[in-house]
Backbone as CSV, one residue per row, in Angstrom:
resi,resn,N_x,N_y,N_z,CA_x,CA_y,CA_z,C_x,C_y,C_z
1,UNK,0.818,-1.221,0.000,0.000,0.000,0.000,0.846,1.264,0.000
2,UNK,2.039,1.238,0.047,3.211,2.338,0.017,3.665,2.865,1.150
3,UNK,4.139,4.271,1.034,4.099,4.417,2.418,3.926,6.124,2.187
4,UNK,3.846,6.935,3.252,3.402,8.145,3.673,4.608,9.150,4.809
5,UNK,4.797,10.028,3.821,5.599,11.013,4.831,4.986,12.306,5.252
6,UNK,5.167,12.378,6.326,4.537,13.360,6.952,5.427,14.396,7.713
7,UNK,5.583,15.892,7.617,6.500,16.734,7.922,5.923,18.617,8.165
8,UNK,6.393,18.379,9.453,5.970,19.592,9.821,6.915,20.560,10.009
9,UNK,7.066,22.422,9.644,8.350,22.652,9.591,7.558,24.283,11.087
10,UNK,8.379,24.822,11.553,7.745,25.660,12.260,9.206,26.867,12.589
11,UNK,9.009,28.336,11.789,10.828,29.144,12.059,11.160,29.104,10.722
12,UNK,10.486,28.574,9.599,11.355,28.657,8.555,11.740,30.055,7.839
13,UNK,12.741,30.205,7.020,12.249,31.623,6.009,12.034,31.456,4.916
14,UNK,11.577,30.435,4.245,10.902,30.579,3.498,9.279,31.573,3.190
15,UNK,9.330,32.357,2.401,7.805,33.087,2.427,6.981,32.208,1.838
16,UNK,6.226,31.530,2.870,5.230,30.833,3.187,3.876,31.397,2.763
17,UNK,3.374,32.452,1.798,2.592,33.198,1.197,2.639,33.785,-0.104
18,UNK,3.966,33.109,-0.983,4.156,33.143,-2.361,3.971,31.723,-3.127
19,UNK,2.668,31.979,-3.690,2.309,31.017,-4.273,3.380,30.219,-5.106
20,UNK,3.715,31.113,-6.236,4.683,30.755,-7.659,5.517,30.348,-6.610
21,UNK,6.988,30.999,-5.784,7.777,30.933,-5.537,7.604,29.296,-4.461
22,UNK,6.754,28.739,-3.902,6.592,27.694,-3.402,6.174,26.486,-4.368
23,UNK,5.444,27.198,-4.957,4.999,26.020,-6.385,6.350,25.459,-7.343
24,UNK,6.950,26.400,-7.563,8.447,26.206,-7.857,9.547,25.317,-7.156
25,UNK,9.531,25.720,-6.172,10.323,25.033,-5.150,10.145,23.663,-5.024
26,UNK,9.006,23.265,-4.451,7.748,21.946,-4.565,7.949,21.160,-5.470
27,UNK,8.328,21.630,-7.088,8.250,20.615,-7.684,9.889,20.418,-8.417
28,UNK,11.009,21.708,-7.471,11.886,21.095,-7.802,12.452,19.963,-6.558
29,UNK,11.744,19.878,-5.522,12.236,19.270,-4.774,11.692,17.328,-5.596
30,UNK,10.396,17.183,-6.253,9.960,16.362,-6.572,11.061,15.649,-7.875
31,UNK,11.532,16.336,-8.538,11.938,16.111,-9.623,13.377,15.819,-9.432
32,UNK,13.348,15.533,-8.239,14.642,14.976,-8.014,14.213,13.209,-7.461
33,UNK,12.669,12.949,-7.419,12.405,11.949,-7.150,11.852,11.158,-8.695
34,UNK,11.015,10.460,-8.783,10.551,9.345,-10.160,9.198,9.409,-10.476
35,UNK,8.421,10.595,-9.517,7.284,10.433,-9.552,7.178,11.157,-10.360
36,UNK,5.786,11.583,-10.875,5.133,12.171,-11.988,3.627,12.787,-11.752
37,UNK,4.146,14.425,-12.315,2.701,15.199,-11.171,1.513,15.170,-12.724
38,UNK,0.782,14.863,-12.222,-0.576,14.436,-13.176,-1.488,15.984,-13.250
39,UNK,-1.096,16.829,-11.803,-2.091,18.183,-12.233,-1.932,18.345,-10.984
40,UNK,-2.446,19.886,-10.546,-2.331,20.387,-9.181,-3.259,21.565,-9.197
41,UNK,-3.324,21.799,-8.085,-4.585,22.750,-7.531,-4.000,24.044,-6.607
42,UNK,-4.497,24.816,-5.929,-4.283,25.634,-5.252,-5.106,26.649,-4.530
43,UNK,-5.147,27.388,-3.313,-6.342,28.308,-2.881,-5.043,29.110,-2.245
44,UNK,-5.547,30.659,-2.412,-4.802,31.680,-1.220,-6.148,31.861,-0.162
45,UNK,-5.546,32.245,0.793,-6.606,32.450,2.073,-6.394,33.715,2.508
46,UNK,-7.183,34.485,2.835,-6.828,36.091,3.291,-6.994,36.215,4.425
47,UNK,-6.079,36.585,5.315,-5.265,37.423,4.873,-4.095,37.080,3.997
48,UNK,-3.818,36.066,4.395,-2.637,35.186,4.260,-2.355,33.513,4.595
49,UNK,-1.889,32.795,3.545,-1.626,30.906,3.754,-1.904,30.409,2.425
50,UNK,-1.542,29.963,2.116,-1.936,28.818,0.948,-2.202,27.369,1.263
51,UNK,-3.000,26.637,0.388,-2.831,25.519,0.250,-2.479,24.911,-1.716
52,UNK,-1.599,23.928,-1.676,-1.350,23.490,-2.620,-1.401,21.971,-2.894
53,UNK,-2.258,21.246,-3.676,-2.252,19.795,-3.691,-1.639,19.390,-5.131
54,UNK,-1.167,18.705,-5.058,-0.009,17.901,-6.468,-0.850,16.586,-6.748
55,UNK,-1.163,15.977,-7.485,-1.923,14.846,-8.333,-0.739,14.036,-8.892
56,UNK,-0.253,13.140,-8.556,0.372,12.153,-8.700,-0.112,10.539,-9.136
57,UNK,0.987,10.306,-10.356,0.766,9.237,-11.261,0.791,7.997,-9.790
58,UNK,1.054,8.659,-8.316,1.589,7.362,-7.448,0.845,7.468,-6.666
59,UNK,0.280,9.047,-6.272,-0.658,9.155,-4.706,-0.482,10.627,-5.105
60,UNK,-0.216,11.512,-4.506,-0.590,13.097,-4.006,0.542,13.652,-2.512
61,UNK,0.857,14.973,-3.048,1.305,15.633,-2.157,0.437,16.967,-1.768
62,UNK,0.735,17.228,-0.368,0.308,18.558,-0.561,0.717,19.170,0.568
63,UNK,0.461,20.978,0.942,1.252,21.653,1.586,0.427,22.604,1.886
64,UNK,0.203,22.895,3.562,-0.552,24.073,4.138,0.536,24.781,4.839
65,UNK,-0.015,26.246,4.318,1.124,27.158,5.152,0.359,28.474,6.121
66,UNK,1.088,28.952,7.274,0.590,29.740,8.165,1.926,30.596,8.346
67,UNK,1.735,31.740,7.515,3.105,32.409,7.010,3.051,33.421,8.174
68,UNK,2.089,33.478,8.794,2.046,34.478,10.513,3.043,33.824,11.712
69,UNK,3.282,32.476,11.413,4.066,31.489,12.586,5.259,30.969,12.210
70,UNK,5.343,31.507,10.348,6.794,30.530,9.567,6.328,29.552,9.572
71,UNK,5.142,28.866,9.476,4.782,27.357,9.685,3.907,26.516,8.738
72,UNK,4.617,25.559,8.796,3.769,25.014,7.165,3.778,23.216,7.568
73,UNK,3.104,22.483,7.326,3.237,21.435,7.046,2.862,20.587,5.598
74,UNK,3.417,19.031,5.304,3.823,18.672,4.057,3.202,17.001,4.821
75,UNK,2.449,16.690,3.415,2.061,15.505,3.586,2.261,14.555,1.999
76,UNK,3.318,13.244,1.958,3.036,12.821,1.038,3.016,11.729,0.624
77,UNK,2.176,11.401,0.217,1.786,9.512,-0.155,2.110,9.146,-0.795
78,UNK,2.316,7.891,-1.103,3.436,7.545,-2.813,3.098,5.924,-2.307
79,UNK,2.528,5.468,-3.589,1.839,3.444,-4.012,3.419,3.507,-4.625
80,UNK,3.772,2.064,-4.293,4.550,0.960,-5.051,5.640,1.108,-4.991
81,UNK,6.615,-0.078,-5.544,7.736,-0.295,-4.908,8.939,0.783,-4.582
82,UNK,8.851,1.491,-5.467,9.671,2.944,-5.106,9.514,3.792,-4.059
83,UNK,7.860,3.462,-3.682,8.020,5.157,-2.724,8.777,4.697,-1.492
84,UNK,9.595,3.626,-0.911,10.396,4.233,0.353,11.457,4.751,-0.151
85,UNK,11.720,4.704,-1.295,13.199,5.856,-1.448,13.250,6.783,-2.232
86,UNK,11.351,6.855,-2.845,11.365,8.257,-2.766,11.108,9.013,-1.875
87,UNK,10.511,8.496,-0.962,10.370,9.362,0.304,11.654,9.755,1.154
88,UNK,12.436,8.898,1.111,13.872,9.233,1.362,14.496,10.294,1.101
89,UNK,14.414,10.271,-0.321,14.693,11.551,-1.149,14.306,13.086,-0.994
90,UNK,12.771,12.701,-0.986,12.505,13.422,-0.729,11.867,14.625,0.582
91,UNK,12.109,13.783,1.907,12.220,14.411,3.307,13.753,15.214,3.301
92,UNK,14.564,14.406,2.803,16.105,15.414,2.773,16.302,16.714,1.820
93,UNK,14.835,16.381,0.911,15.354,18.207,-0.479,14.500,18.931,0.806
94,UNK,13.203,18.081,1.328,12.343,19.191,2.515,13.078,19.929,3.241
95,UNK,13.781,19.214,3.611,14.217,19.750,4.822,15.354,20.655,4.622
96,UNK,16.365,20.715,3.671,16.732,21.314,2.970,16.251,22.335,2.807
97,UNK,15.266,22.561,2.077,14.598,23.655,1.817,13.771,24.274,3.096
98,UNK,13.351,23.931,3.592,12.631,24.540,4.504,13.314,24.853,6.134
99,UNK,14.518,24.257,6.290,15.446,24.282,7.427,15.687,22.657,8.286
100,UNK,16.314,21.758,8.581,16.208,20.435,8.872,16.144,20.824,10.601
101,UNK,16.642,22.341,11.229,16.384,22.918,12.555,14.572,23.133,12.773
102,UNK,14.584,23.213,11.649,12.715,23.452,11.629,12.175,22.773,11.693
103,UNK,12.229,21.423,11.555,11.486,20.452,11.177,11.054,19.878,12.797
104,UNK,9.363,20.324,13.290,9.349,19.532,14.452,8.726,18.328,14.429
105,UNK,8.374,18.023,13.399,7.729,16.587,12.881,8.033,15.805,11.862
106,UNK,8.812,14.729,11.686,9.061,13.691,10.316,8.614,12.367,10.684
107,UNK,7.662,11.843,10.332,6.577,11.046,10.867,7.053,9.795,8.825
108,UNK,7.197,8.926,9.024,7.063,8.047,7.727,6.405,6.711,7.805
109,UNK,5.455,6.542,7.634,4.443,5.571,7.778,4.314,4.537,6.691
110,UNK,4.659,3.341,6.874,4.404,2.074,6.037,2.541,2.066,5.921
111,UNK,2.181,2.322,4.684,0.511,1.858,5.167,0.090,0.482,4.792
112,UNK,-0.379,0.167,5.078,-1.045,-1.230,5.534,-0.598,-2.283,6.754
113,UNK,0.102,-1.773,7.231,1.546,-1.799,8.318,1.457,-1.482,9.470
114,UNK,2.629,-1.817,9.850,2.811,-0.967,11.341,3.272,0.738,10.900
115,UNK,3.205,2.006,11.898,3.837,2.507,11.664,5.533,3.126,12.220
116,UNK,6.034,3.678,11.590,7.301,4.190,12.269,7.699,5.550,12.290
117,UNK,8.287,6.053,13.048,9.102,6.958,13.578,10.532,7.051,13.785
118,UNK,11.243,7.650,12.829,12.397,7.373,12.475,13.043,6.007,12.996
119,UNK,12.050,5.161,12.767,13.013,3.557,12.621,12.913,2.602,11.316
120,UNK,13.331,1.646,11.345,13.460,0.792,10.148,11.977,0.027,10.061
121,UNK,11.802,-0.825,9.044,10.457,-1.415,8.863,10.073,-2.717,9.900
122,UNK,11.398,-3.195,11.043,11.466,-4.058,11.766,10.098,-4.094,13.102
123,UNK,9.220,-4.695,13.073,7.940,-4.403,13.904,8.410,-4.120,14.991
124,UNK,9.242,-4.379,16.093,9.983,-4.325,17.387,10.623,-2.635,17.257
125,UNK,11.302,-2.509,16.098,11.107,-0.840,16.060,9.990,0.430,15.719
126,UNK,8.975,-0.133,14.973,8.192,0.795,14.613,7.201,1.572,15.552
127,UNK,8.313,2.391,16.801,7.529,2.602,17.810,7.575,4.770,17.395
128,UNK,6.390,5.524,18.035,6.288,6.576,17.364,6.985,7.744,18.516
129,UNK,8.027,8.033,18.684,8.443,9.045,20.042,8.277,10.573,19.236
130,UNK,7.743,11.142,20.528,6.851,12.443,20.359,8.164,13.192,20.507
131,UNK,8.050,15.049,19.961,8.481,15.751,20.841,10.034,15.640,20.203
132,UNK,10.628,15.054,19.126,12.100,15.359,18.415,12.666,16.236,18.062
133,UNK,13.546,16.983,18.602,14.458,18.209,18.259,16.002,17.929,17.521
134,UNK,15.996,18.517,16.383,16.536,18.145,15.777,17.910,18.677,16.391
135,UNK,19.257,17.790,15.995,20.390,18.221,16.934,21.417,18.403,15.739
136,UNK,21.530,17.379,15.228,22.478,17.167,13.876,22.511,16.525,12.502
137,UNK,22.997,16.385,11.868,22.611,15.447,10.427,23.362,15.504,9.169
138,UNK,24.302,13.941,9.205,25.060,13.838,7.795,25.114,12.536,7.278
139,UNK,25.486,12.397,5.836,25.090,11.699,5.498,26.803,11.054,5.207
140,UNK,27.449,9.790,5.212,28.549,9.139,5.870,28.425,8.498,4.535
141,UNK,29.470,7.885,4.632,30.158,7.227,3.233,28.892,5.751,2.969
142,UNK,28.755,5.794,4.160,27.847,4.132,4.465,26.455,4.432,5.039
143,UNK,26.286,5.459,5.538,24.429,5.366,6.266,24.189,7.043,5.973
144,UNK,22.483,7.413,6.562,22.421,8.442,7.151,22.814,8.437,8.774
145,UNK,23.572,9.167,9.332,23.618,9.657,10.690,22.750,10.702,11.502
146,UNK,22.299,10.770,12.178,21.338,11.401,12.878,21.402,12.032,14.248
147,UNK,21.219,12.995,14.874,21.653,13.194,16.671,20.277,14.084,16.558
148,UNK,19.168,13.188,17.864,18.138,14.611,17.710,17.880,14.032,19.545
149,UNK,17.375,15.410,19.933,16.742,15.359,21.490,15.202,14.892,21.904
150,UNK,15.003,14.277,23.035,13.590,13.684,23.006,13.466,14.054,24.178
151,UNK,11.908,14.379,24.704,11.955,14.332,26.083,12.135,13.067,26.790
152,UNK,11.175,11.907,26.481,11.202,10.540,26.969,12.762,9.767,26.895
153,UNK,13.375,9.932,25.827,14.666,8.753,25.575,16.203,10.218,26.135
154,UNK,15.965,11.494,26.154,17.032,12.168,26.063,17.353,12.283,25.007
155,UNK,18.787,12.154,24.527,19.781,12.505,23.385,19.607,11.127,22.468
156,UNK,19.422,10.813,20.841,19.799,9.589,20.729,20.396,9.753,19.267
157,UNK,21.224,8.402,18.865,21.817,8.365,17.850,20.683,7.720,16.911
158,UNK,20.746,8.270,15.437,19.664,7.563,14.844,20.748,6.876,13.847
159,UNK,20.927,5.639,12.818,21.289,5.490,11.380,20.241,4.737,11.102
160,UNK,20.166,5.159,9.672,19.411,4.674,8.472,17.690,4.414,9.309
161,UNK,17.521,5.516,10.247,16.160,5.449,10.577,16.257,4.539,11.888
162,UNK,17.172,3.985,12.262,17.191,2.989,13.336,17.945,4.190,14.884
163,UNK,16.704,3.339,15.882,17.846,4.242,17.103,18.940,3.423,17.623
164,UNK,20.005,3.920,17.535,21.011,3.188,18.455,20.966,3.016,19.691
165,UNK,21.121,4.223,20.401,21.423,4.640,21.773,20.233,5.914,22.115
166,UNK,20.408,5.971,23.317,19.484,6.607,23.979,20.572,7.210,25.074
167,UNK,20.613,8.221,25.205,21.289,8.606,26.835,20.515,8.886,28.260
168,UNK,19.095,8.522,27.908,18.321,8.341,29.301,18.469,7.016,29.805
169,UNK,18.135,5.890,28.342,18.414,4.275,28.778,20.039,4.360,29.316
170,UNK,20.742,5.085,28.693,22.313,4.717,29.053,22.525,4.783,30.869
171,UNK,21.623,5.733,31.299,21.708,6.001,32.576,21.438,4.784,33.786
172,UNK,20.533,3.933,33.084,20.434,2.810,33.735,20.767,1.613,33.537
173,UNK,20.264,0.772,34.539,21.393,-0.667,34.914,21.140,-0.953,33.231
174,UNK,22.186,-1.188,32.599,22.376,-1.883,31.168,22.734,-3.242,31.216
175,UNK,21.931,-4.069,31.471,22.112,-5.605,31.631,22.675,-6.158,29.941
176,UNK,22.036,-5.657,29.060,22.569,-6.366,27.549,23.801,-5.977,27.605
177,UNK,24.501,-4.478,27.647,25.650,-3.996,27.898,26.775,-5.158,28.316
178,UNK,26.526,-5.153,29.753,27.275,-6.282,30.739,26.930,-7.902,30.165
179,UNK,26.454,-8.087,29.653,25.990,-9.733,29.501,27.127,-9.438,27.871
180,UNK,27.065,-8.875,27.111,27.956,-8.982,25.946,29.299,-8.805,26.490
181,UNK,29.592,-7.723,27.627,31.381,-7.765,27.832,31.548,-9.168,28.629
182,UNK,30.687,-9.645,29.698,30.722,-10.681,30.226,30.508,-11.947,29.242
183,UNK,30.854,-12.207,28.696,31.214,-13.114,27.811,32.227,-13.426,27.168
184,UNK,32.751,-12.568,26.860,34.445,-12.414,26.801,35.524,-12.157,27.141
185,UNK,34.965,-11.121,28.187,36.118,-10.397,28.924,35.995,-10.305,30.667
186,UNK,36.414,-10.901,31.713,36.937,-10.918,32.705,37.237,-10.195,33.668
187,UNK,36.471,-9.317,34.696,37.068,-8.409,35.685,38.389,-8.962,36.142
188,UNK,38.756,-10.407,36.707,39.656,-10.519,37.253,40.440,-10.892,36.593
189,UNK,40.697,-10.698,35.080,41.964,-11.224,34.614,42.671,-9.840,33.819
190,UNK,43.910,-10.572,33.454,44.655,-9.230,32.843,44.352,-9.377,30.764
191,UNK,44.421,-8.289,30.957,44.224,-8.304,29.346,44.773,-7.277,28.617
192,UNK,46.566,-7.478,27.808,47.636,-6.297,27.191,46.182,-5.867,25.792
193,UNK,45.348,-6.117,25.326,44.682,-5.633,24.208,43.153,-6.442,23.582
194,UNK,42.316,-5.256,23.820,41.331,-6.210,23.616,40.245,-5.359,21.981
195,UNK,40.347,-6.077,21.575,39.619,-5.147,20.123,38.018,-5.712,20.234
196,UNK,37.092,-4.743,19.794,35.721,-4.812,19.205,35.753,-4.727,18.091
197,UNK,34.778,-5.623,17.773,34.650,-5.569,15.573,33.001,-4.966,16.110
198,UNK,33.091,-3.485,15.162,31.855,-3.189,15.460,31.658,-1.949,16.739
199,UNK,30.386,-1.231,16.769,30.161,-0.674,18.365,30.462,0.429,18.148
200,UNK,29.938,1.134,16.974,31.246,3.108,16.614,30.313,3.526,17.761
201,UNK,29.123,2.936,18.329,28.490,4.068,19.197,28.955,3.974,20.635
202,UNK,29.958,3.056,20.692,31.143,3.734,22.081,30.387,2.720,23.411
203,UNK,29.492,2.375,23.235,28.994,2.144,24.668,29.686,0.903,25.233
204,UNK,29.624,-0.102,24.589,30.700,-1.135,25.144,31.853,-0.704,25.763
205,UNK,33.113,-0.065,24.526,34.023,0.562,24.999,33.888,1.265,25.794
206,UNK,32.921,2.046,26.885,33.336,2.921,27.696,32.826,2.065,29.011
207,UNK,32.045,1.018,28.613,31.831,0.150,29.424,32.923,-0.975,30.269
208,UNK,33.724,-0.972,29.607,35.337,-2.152,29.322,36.150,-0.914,30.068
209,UNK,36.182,0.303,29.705,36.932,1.478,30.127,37.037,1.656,32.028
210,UNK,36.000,1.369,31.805,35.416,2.444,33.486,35.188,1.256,34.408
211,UNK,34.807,0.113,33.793,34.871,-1.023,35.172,35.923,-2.193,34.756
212,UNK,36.739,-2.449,34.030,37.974,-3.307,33.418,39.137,-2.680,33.073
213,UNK,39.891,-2.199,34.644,40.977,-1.753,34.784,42.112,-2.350,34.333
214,UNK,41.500,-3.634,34.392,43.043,-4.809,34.194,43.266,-5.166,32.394
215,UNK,41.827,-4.275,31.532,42.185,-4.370,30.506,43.385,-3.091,29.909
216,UNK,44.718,-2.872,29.414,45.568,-2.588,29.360,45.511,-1.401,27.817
217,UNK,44.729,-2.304,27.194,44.371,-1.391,25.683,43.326,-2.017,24.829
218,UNK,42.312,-0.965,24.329,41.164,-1.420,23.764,41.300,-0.555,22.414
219,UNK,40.750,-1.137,21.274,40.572,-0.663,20.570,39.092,-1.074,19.487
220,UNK,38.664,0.065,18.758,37.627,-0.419,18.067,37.555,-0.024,16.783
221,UNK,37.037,-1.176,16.442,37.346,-1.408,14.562,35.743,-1.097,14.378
222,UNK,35.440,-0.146,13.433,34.110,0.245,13.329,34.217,0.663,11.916
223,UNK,33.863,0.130,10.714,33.468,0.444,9.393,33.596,1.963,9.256
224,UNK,32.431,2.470,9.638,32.249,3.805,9.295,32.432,4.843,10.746
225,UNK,33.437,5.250,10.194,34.576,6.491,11.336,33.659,7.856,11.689
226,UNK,32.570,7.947,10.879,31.793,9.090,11.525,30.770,8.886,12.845
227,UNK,30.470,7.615,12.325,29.407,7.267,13.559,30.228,7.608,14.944
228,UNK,31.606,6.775,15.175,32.651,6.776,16.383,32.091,8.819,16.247
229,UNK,32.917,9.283,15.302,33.378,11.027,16.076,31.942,11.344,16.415
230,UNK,30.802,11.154,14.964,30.029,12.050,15.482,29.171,11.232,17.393
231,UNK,29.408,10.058,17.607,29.270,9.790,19.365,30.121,10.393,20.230
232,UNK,31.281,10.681,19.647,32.435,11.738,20.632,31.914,13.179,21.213
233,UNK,31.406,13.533,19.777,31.304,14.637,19.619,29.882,15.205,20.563
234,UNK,28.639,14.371,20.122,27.529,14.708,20.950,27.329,14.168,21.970
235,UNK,27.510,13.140,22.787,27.036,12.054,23.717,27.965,12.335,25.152
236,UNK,28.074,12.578,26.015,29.017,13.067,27.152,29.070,11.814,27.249
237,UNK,29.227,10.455,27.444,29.136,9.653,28.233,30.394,8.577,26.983
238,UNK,30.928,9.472,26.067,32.047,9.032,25.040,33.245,9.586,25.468
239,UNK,33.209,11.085,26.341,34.111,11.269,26.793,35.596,10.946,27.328
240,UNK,35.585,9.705,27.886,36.395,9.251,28.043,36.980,8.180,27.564
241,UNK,36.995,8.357,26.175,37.638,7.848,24.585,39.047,8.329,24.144
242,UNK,39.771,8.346,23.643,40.583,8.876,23.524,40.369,9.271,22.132
């Protein structure tokens, strides 16, 4: 049944009350995707706002704006096997365009499905957390990377839509944490070097760090080197990494 992105932007500068100049924009952000606009519509509202709907060979987009608040939201549906990466595509020209600091809602919904919130299509993830402030965002030789604030989870790392870490869960007893170093590695023994394949998001390693004194040198082999800095960089609890 496809799937559905949903995006709310609120602070932008875009002028949110120029028809052409949004109609423009709109469909260059599309035309960087596969879809195909079949016809479109439009109303101004007075004093001020538009609405604009797009007719699509796949489903329909469309866009209400409240140019008194900078605030606009974007809704768009897309049938068949393409639309999860056009929707991909096209939440990153949004946000782009409209500010990715602005964005207090990116909602992407499998329909016929469960839905999700920046996680993967895995049912055990498709859970919806309210309230995301956007923190950071690049895109790495190998994933998207992600850092946004929550009230419920705190700080968390996102890739490719998946959460890694949480720094509210980090705060407590981490039994999976300890049950993976406890399996290999030993409070009471000595250990000149111990490597991880895997883990750029640090938590093991700082785990091995702070209670496995007798380990001597750790190191971690992690594919993609941004995930490691960008956890250095935002997460206090990487700190003591070298």
């Amino acid at each position: 049944m496809g799937n559905h992105l949903i995006l709310d932007f609120v602070g932008t500068d875009v002028d949110l009350d120029n028809y052409e100049q949004l109609d423009k924009s709109i469909r260059e952000v599309l035309s960087h995707t596969s879809v195909h606009i079949e016809g479109s519509m439009h109303k101004k509202f007075d004093p001020q706002g538009v609405t604009i709907l797009y007719l699509l060979s796949e489903s329909h987009v469309s866009i209400h704006t409240w140019p008194e608040t900078k605030s606009c939201t974007l809704d768009f549906y897309h049938c068949g096997p393409l639309s999860n990466n056009n929707l991909a595509i096209a939440e990153e020209k949004f946000c782009e365009l409209f500010g990715w600091n602005n964005c207090t809602t990116g909602v992407l919904l499998q329909r016929g499905t469960q839905s999700s919130y920046l996680a993967n299509n895995l049912i055990p993830k498709s859970e919806i957390y309210k309230n995301m402030r956007f923190v950071h965002r690049e895109k790495s030789e190998f994933q998207d990377i992600r850092v946004y604030d929550s009230d419920c989870l705190g700080r968390i790392l996102v890739l490719d839509r998946a959460i890694q870490i949480a720094s509210k869960t980090l705060e407590l007893e981490d039994n999976y944490t300890a049950a993976m170093i406890d399996r290999v590695v030993q409070p009471d023994k000595d250990y000149d070097h111990v490597v991880i394949v895997g883990g750029g998001d640090l938590v093991i390693a700082t785990q091995i760090l702070k209670h496995y004194p007798r380990v001597k040198k750790l190191t971690v082999c992690e594919i993609d080197s941004r995930v490691v800095e960008v956890t250095k960089k935002y997460f206090s609890f990487a700190d003591i990494i070298d």
